[in-house]
N, C-alpha and C positions, 0 to 999 in steps of 0.2 A: 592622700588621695581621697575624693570626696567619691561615694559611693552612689549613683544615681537611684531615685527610686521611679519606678514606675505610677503614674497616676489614674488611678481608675477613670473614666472618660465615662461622664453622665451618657445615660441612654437615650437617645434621640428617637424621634421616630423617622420613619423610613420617609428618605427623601420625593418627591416628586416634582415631577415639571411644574414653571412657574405656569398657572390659568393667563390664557391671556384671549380671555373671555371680555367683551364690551358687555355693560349692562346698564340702559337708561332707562332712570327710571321718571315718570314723568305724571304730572296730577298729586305732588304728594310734595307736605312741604320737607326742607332739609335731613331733620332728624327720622322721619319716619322713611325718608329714602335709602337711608342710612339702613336702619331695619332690614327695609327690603330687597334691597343690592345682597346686602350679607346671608339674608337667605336664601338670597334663588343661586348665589356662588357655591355656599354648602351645599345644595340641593345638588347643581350640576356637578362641584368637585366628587361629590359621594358616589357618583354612577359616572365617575374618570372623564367627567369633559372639560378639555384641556384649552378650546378655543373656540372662539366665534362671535354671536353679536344674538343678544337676545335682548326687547324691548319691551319694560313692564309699562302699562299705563294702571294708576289706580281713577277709576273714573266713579260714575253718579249713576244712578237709575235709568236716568231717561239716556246716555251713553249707551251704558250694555244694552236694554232692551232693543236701540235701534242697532246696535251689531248682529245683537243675537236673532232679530227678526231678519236680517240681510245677509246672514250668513247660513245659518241652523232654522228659518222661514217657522222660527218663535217667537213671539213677541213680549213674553216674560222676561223680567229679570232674571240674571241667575249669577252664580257668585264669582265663578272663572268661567274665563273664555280663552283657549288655548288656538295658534293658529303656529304652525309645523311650516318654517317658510324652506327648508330644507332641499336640495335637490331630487336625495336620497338617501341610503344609509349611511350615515359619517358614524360611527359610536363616540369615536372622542370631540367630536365640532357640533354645536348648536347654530341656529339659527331661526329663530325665531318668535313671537311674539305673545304676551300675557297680557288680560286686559282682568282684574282683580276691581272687586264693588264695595269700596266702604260702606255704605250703607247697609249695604247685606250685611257685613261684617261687624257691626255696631249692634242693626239688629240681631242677629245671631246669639253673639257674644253677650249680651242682656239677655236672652232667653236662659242661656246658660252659664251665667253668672262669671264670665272667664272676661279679661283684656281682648278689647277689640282688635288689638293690634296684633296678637297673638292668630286670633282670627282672621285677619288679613293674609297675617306670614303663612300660615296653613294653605291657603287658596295660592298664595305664589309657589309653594313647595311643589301644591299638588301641580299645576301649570307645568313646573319645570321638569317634572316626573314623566308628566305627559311629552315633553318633547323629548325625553330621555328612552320613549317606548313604553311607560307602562300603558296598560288601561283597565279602564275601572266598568267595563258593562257587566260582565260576569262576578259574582259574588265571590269566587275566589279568587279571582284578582284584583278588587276592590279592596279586599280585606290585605292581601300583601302590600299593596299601597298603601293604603292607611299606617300599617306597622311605620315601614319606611318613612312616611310622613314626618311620625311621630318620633322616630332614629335620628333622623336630621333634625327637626326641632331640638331636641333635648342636646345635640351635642353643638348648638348655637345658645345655649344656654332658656331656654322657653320652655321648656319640658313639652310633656306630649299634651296634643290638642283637642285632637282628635278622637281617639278612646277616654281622654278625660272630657273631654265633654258628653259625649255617649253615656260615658256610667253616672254624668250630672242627670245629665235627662233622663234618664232611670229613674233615677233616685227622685228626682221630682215629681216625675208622674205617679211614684208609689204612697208619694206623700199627699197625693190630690192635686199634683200642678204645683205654677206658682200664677 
């Protein structure tokens, strides 16, 4: 009689509901869509949203500015533009829309010596944060976003962006600039 053995069963990690989140992304060619879908997916998986429909555009200068001058009565560039199309409060459903600035993201990322596209993904996290309920006017809540930011980046493989970039520009300015 053949004795069974029992076989130790790798450890999984704890299952969850499939996302069945829509995310277009649009202004950005294949590969960098790619990128960007994967980020704002971790972003929302990480803060448990399980469904909905959220739209990145990555657009140009003179884009944002006319948003941001039509929506926020700015007329500056800026790097993300979050828009909460949302009813109410869902915690687990998204709904709405990210307008992220290469440009900014280029220049940035050149000031501090990091992948533009790193810089990009950064501005879609933060976006997707934002519709998630953080915010960033107060300095302590600024700064737990950021972490978070930086938590998400690192576990899409990017490491952090955010505080490494901070302690470049540090480190530049100590040095005389660049």
């Amino acid at each position: 009689m053949k004795r069974r053995t029992k076989r130790a069963r790798p450890r999984s990690r704890p299952r969850t509901a499939p996302s069945r989140v829509t995310i277009v992304v649009t202004g950005a060619d294949a590969p960098l869509s790619n990128l960007v879908r994967r980020a704002a997916r971790a972003a929302l998986a990480a803060q448990g949203v399980l469904a909905g429909r959220l739209e990145i555009a990555v657009v140009g200068e003179a884009r944002m500015r006319a948003v941001h001058a039509q929506w926020l009565a700015d007329s500056s560039v800026t790097d993300v533009l979050t828009f909460d199309l949302s009813d109410g409060p869902a915690n687990s459903v998204v709904d709405g829309q990210v307008l992220v600035c290469a440009p900014v993201a280029r220049r940035r990322a050149s000031e501090r010596g990091i992948d533009w596209r790193h810089e990009l993904l950064l501005y879609v996290v933060h976006g997707c944060l934002h519709l998630c309920g953080f915010d960033d006017r107060r300095n302590a809540d600024a700064k737990c976003m950021h972490v978070r930011e930086d938590q998400i980046l690192r576990r899409i493989g990017v490491g952090p962006v955010y505080y490494c970039r901070k302690a470049r520009t540090k480190a530049a300015s100590a040095k005389g600039g660049r």
